[in-house]
C-alpha positions as CSV (number, residue, x, y, z in Angstrom):
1,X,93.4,128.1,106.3
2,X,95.6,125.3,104.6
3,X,98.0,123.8,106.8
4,X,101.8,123.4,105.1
5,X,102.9,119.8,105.6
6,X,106.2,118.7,104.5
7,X,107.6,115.4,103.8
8,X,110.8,113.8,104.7
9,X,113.1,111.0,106.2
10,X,109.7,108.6,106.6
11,X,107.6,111.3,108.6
12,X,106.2,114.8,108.5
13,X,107.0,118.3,109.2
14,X,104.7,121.1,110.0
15,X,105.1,124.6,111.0
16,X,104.3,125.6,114.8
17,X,103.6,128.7,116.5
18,X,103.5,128.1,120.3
19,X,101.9,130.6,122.7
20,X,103.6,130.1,126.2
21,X,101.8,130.5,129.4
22,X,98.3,129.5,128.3
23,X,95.8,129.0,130.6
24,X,95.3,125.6,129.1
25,X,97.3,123.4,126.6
26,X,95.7,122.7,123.5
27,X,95.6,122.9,119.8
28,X,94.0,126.0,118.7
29,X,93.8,125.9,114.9
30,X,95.6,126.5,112.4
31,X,97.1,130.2,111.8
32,X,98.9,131.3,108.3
33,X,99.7,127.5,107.5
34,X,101.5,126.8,111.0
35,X,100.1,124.6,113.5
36,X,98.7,127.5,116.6
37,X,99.8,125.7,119.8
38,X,98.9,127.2,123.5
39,X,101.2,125.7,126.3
40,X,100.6,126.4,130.1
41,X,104.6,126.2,130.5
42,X,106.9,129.4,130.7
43,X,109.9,129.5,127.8
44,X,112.2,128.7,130.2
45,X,115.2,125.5,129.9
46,X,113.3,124.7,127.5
47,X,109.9,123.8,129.4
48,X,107.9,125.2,126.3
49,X,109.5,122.6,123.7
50,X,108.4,119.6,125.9
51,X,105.4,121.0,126.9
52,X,104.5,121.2,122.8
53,X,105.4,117.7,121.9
54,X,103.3,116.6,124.9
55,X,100.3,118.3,123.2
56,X,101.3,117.5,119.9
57,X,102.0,113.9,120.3
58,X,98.2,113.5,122.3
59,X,96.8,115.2,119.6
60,X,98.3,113.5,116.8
61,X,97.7,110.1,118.9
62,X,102.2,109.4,118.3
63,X,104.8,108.8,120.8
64,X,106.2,111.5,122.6
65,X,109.8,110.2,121.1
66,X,108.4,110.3,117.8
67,X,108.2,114.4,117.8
68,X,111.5,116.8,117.6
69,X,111.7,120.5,117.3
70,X,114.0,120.5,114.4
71,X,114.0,124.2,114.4
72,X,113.3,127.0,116.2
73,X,114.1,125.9,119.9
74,X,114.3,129.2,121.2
75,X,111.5,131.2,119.0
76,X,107.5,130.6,118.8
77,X,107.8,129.8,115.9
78,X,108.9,126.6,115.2
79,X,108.8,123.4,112.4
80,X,108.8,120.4,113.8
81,X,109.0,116.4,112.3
82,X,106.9,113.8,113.2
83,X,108.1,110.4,112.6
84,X,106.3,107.6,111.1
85,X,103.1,109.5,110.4
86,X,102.0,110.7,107.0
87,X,100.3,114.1,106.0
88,X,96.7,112.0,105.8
89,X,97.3,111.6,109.4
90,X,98.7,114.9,110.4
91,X,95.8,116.6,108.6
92,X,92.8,114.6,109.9
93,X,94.5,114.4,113.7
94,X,94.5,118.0,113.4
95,X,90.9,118.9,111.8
96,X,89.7,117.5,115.1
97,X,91.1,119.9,117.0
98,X,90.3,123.3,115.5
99,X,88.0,125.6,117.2
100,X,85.3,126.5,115.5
């Protein structure tokens, strides 16, 4: 499946769709262009969102601070920007972490 990377403002956005209550974070592949993204933390006061940018930012290999949920705070689905990084980066970080 293609992963839909967008371009703005210097940095990257992708599309996210974040399983809460994982029994482990991780990346998990990539699901109808979005980014699939298991968190072991509940969708509460928004303990979800940071628990995403934690795993996107070690999986990308960014700064935490360089990650926002620019939409979606309160769904599973979610597009989010990374700044700085280009959609080379994005997409090679990424292929690394698919599960075969």
């Amino acid at each position: 499946m293609q992963l839909e990377l967008g371009t703005r403002d210097g940095g990257v956005t992708l599309r996210v769709h974040v399983k809460p209550r994982a029994s482990r974070a991780r990346v998990v592949g990539i699901r109808a262009g979005a980014v699939e993204v298991a968190v072991c933390a509940a969708p509460v006061e928004g303990a979800a969102n940071a628990a995403l940018i934690e795993v996107l930012a070690e999986a990308l290999a960014v700064r935490r601070g360089d990650i926002t949920v620019v939409s979606g705070q309160h769904s599973r689905a979610k597009v989010v920007f990374v700044d700085g990084a280009s959609t080379e980066h994005v997409t090679a970080r990424l292929s690394l972490c698919e599960v075969q």
